[in-house]
Structure formats: structure tokens, C-alpha cells
N, C-alpha and C positions, 0 to 999 in steps of 0.2 A: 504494500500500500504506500503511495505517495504521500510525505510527508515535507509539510514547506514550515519552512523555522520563521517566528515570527519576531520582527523585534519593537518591542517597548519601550525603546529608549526615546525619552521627549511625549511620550503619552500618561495622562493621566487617567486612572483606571481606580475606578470602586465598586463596592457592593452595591448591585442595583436588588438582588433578592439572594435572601442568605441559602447556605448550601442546604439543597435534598436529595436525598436517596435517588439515583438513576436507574428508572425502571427499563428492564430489560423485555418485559409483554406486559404492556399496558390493561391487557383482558388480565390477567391475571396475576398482578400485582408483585409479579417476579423482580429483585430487585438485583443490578447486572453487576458481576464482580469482576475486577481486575486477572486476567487469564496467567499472567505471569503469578504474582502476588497472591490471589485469592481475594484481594484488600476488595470491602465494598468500594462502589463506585459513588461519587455527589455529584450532580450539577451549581454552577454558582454562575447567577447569572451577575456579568460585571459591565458597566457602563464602560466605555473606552474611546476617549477623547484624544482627538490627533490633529492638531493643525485645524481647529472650529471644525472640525465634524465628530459627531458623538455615534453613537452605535452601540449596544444594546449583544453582547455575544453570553453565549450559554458555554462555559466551560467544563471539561470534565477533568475530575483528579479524584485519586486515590484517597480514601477517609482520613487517614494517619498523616498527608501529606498540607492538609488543612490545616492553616493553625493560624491563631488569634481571631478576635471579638468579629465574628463575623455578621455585621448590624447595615443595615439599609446605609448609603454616605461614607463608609469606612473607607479609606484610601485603601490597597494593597497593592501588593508587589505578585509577576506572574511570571514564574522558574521554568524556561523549556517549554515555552509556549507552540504550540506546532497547527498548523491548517492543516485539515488533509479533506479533500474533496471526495463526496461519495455520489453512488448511484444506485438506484435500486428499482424494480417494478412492483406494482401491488394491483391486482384485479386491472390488468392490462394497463394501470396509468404509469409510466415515467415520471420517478422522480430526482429530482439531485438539488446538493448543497456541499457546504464547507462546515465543519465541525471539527469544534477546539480544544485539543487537550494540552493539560498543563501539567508538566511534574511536581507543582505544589503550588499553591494558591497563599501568601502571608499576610493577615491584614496587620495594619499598622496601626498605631492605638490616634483616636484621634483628639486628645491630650497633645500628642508629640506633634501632629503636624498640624498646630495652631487651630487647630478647628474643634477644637470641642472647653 
């Protein structure tokens, strides 16, 4: 699978919705675990600001790989951020996107960076 390294550097990035279990069958409540690891999977969805355009991405990391105060506004930092573009069919429709995974997702306290 293609994977494009993304870089953060000069973007500002927060928690726009804190981390949830990433369901692997949405019928059935299956919750999707890391193949290497075993680790549950989270999505966090984070706002990401570049140059006045904002944007709204759902990332995926490892449970253990999450850490600190993960609150709606939270600044964080995003370790091994990677695009990788997929494809897929369902009942004959074509679909595709880019979905983002991250080797660890760090929120920063917002105390420390003047905002709280």
C-alpha cells in the first residue's frame, strides 16, 4: 500500500473531536485492532491549519500511542503522519479517499501554549 509522509511543519493542528474506538463493521460494533501490535485502534478527529486553509482530517493511531488531555481546542503534535489513498466497491458503487494515520497523536496542555 502507498504511503505519502506528510509534513506538519508550519501547520497548526488541534483536537477538533476527542479520540474513539475505530470500528472495524459498523453493523456490528466490531472495534478494528492494530495487525502488527494487536493495540486497539482510535480515531481523533484534528482541525489542521496551513497557510489560511483549515481542514477537518480523521486520524488513526494506536491507543497507547495517544497521550495527553485530549479536549475539543487542544493544540497537538502529529509523529509519522502518513496519507495513503484507498479504493474500494460496495453494491456496485466506487468509492475512494485518503486516510490518515499517525504513529502517535501528543496533545499539549493548553496552560503551556498561552491558551488556557
Amino acid at each position: 500500500m502507498r504511503q505519502i509522509p506528510v509534513d506538519t511543519t508550519g501547520a497548526t493542528v488541534m483536537v477538533a473531536q476527542p479520540p474513539q474506538p475505530k470500528l472495524k463493521d459498523k453493523k456490528t460494533g466490531q472495534i478494528a485492532t492494530d495487525i502488527e501490535t494487536g493495540h486497539t485502534l482510535l480515531t481523533v478527529d484534528v482541525l489542521f491549519v496551513l497557510n489560511g486553509n483549515a481542514e477537518v482530517l480523521t486520524v488513526t493511531v494506536a491507543e497507547p500511542d495517544v497521550s495527553g488531555e485530549m479536549v475539543t481546542g487542544a493544540p497537538v503534535a502529529l509523529t509519522g503522519l502518513v496519507a495513503r489513498p484507498w479504493e474500494n466497491e460496495f453494491n456496485g458503487q466506487k468509492r475512494h479517499g485518503i486516510s490518515f494515520r499517525a504513529a502517535a497523536v501528543t496533545a499539549h496542555s493548553l496552560a503551556s501554549s498561552g491558551k488556557g
